[in-house]
C-alpha positions, 0 to 999 in steps of 0.5 A: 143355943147348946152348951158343952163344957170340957174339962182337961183330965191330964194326959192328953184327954179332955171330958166333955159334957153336952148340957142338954142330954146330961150326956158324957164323952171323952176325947183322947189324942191319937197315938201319932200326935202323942197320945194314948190313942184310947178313944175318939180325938177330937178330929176323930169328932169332926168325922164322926160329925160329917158322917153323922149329920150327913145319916140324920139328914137322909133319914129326916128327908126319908120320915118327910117321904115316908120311906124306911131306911133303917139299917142304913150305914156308913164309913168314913175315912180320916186322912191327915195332912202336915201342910201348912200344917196338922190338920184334917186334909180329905175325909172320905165317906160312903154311905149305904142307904137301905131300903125301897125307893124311886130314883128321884128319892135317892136322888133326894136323899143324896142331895140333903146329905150333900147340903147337911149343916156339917158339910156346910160348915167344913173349910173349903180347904178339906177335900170331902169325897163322898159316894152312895150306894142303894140296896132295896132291903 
């Protein structure tokens, strides 16, 4: 179990705290929702979140086959939508994976990215759109 605590601080921002890193974040609401537009929101997270796992569970799957794919990097792209009613709608992400490798450990690589915790755990009702591309470093 992991605890994250907030705290609203006015003005449409909220502090939050992850206990097991002592680590501080700060979340702000977008300048179309009214807010200042300052830092991450937290739908801003969830992309953040996708893209995130979806890097760490290639380069956990890389360690497990000993590849490197430092310099790996990726993009996401957050599109809102007011039907039924604000939500996130479609995220978009690309991913360029660096590094030397088969093709079966590209394939590999896609598929744990695919099948990684956030992506699961995503409402069916978010169209997630999602390409890769391979350069040998």
């Amino acid at each position: 179990m992991v605890q994250i605590f907030a705290e609203y601080e006015g003005n449409l921002k909220v502090a939050l705290h992850h206990e097991p890193s002592e680590s501080n974040l700060h979340t702000s609401a977008p300048k179309d929702n009214q807010g200042l537009g300052d830092n991450f929101s937290p739908t801003d997270l969830l992309a953040t979140s996708l893209l995130s796992c979806m890097i760490t569970l290639m380069g956990i799957e890389a360690r497990r086959r000993t590849l490197e794919i430092k310099g790996t990097k990726g993009r996401i792209e957050k599109h809102m939508t007011a039907d039924p009613f604000r939500r996130v709608g479609k995220l978009v992400v690309h991913i360029e994976v660096k590094g030397e490798m088969s093709a079966e450990d590209s394939k590999a690589l896609v598929y744990v990215a695919e099948n990684c915790p956030v992506r699961k755990s995503i409402s069916e009702s978010i169209v997630v759109e999602s390409t890769y591309s391979f350069e040998q470093s």
